[in-house]
N, C-alpha and C positions, 0 to 999 in steps of 0.2 A: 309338918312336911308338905309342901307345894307339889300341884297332880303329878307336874311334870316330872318330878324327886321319887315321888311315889309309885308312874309308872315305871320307872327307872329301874328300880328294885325291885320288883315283880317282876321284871323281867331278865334280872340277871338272877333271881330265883329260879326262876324258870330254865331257864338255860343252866346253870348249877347242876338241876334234876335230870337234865338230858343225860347229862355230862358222866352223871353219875349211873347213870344204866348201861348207856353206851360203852365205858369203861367196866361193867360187872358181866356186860353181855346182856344184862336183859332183857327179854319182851315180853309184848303183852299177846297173849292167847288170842286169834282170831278165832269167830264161831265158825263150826263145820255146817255153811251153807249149801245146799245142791241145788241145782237150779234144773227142770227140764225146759225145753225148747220155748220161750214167750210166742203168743199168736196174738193174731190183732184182726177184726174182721168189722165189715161196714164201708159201701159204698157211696156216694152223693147221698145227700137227703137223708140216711140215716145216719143216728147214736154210730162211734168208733168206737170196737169194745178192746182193749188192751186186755190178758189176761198170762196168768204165768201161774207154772206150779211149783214148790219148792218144798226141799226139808233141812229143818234147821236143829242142831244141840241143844239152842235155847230158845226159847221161847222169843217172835222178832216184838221189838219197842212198835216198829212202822214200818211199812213198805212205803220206797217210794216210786214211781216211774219214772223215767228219765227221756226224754223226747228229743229232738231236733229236727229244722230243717234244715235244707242245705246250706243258705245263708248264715245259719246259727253258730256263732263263735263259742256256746256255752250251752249246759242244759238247761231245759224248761221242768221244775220240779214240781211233781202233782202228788201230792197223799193219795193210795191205793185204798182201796176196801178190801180187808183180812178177815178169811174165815177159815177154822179149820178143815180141813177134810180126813178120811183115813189113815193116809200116810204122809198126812206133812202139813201144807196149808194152800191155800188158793189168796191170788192177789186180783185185783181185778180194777181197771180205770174205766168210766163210757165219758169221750171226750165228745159234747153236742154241741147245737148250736149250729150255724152255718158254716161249711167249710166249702170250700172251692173246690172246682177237681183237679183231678194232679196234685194235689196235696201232698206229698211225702216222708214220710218222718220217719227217723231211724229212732229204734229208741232199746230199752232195756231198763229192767227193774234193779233197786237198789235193796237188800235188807238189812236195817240199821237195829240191831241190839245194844245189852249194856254194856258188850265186852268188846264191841266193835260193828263196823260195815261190812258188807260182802256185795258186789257186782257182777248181777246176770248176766249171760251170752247177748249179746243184739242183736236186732232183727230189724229188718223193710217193710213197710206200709203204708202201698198208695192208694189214695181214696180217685176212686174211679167215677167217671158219670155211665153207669151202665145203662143207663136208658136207651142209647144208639150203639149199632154194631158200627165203631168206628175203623176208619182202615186208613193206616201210616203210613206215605211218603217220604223215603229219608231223601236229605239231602244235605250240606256243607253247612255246619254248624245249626242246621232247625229241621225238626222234624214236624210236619203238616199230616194234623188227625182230621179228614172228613167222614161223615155221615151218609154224605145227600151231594149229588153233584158228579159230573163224567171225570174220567182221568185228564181232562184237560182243564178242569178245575181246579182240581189239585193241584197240577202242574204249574197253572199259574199265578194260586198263590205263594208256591214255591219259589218259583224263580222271584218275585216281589220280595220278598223275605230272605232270601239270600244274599240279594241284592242292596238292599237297605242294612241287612247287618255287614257286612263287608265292606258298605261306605261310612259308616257309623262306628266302626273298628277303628279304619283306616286314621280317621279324623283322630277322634279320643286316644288313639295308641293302647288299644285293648286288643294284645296278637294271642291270647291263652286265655281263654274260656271254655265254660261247658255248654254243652249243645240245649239247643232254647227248645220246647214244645210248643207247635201252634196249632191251637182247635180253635175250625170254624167253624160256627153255628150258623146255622138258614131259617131259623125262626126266632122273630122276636121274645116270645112269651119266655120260650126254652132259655134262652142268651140271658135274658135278666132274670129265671129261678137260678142260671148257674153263677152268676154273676153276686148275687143277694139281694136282699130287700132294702138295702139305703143305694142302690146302683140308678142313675139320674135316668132320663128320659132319652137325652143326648147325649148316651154314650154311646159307642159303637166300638167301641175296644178299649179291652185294659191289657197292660202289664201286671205282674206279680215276677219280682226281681227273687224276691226271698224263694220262690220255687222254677225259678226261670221256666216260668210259661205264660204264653202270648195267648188272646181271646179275642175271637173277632164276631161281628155279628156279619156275615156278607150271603144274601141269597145269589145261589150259583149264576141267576142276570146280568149280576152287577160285578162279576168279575173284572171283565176289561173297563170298565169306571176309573175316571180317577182318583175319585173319592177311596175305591178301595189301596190303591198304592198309599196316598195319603194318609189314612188306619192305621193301615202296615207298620207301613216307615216310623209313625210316629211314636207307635208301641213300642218296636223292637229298640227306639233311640233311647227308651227308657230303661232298660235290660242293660245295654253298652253303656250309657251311662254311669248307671248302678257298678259295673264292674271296675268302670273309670275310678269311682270316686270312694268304693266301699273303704270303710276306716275305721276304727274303733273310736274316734275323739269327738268329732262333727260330720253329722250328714250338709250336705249343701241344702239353700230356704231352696225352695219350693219352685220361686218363680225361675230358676237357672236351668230345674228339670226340665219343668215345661216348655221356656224361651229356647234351649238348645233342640229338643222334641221337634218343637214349633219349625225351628231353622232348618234342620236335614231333613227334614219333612215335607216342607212347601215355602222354606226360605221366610218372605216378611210379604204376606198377604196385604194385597192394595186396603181390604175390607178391615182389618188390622191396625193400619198406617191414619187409616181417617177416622176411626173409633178412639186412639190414644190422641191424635189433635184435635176432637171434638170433647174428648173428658179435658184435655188440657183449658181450651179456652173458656168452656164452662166451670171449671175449678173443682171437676171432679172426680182427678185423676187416684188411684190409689199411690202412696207410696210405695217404694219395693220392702221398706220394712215391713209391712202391712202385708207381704204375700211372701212370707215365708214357711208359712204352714199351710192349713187347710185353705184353699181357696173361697169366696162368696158363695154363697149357695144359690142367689138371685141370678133369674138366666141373665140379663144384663151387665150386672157386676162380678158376674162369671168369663163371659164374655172377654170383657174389659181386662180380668185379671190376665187371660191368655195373650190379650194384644197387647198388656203392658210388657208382661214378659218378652216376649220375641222383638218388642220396641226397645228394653233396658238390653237382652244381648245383643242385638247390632248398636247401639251405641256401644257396647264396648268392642264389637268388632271394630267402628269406627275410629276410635280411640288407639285401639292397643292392638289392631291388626287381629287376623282368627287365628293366629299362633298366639295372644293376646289370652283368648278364649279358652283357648288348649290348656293352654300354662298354669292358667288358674283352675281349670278343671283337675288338672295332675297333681296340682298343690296341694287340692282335698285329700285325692288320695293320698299322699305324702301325711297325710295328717294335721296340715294345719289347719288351724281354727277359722269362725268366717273373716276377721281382722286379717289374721295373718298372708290368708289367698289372697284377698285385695291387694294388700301390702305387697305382695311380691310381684305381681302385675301392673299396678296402679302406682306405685309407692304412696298409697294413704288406705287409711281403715276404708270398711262398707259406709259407713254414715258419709264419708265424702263422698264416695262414688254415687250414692243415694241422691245426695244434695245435686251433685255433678250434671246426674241424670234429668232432674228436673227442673232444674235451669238451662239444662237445652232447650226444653221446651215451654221458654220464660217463665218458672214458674218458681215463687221461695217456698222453701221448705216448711210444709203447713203444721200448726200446732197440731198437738195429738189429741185425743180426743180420752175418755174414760179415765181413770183415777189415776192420778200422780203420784210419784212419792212426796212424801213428807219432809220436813226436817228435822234433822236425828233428834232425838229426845236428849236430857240430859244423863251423864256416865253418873252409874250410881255410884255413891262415897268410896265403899266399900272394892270398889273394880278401882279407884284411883291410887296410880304410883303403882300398882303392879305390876312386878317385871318378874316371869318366872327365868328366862333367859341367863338373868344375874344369879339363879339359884343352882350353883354347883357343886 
């Protein structure tokens, strides 16, 4: 019997067996789980202790936890640590390591026996930076946490931030969202322990879409800066973005992030414009295949990566109009794949627009570099003329 025959049959055994409970009424006993209230305790910098009490009929196989963030479409499964106690058992997770603040996670324990699962109550926990007595500003889609700095501080990174998110909205067509958090930091050392220990030199603000909050490094002088609008804006384009494009099939590469960031941000930098024609005529431009994930880590070919980006999306503004730009950003959302969002903008795959891109600026499509594939080996004997398809 061929897999395909065989799974065939399992499976309508299987279903036979439903068939036949469901018609006798039967079921299967669930264990008499109790769960009281789960806690979760630990701010910045330290261990998150998850912990939960419970009493069970039988004895549990595992405790599991069950986590989310707000971005999270599914849980995050962790094995607990089980110990008895007097009247039931104690579960317990400590999740370490570096977390960020504002972290949030809903979460709740699972207790899996041999007779079945049972699912705790849920609970909220945010991991706080309590080191500063921070104080909130609301405002129109973002709320501004400072430490240090007069109320007109605040104020005007609010208005920056409001302002950036409402043009960044308006553009990408993201009219429902949830409200973004933005902590500013006035000290270096402090911004990169909250930040983490792989955070570059030349950073001065990140996103975190997955818990929609914004992080800026700005000492209260450097408010009216342009430099600080520019942080801003380019942050928050990453947030709106993110809710443009969130999909279950394909994230957009990398360099689209950035180059649209880049654009509602400060448009297409002169300093940008002669960094990509100076890699071009040297031959040492990157491809946009080539910056679809993590970027260079060399401040140079770092650089570069951001000016290529903001160089590849105005060629496609130029091309395809910034309804052009849109189109294909919505596409992702929609779900299609990278082929498919070109294709609906473009009418050709990314590898054209790729090629496209870099014969604008004279340049053919350079070989690739690091291991090639092969050529297929030969079908063993044995896999030849097999056709499970014909087996019915």
């Amino acid at each position: 019997m061929t897999d395909t025959r065989m799974a065939r049959a399992l499976l309508a055994i299987a279903l036979a067996l439903v068939s036949v409970l469901v018609a006798s009424g039967a079921t299967v006993a669930q264990p008499d789980v109790r769960f009281d209230r789960p806690s979760a305790q630990g701010a910045f910098g330290e261990d998150v202790i998850f912990s939960t009490t419970f009493t069970s009929d039988v004895p549990p196989a595992r405790v599991e936890l069950l986590t989310r963030l707000p971005d999270d479409q599914s849980d995050r499964v962790t094995i607990a640590a089980v110990e008895p106690t007097p009247d039931g058992w104690r579960a317990t997770v400590a999740q370490g390591g570096h977390i960020v603040p504002n972290t949030t996670w809903s979460y709740r324990f699972r207790v899996v026996t041999d007779t079945g699962d049972v699912v705790g109550p849920a609970a909220v926990h945010r991991v706080s930076d309590s080191r500063f007595a921070w104080e909130m500003l609301e405002g129109d889609g973002v709320n501004v946490w400072t430490y240090e700095g007069d109320d007109g501080f605040a104020r005007r990174a609010l208005e920056i931030a409001e302002r950036a998110l409402a043009s960044a909205s308006e553009l990408l067509g993201v009219t429902d969202s949830e409200p973004v958090d933005f902590f500013v930091y006035t000290d270096t050392r402090e911004f990169r322990q909250a930040m983490g220990p792989a955070t570059r030199e030349n950073v001065g603000g990140q996103a975190h879409p997955a818990i929609r909050t914004l992080f800026a490094l700005i000492e209260p002088r450097q408010i009216r800066s342009d430099w600080v609008e520019e942080v801003i804006t380019h942050e928050l384009a990453h947030i709106v973005f993110h809710d443009a494009v969130d999909n279950p099939v394909q994230y957009p590469p990398r360099w689209l992030n950035e180059g649209v960031a880049v654009y509602l941000a400060s448009g297409y930098p002169d300093g940008s414009r002669a960094q990509v024609e100076g890699a071009a005529r040297g031959g040492t431009i990157i491809p946009l295949e080539g910056l679809g994930g993590q970027f260079p880590t060399r401040p140079g070919r770092q650089s570069l990566a951001y000016a290529a980006s903001i160089d590849a999306v105005d060629h496609l503004i130029a091309t395809h109009g910034e309804g052009g730009l849109v189109e294909l950003i919505r596409s992702f959302g929609a779900g299609e794949g990278l082929d498919g969002a070109f294709r609906q903008v473009t009418g050709e795959d990314f590898a054209s627009f790729d090629a496209d891109w870099l014969a604008s600026h004279g340049i053919d499509e350079p070989d690739p570099y690091g291991p090639q594939a092969g050529e297929p080996g030969a079908v063993p004997a044995a896999w030849q003329g097999s056709d499970d398809s014909s087996a019915e």
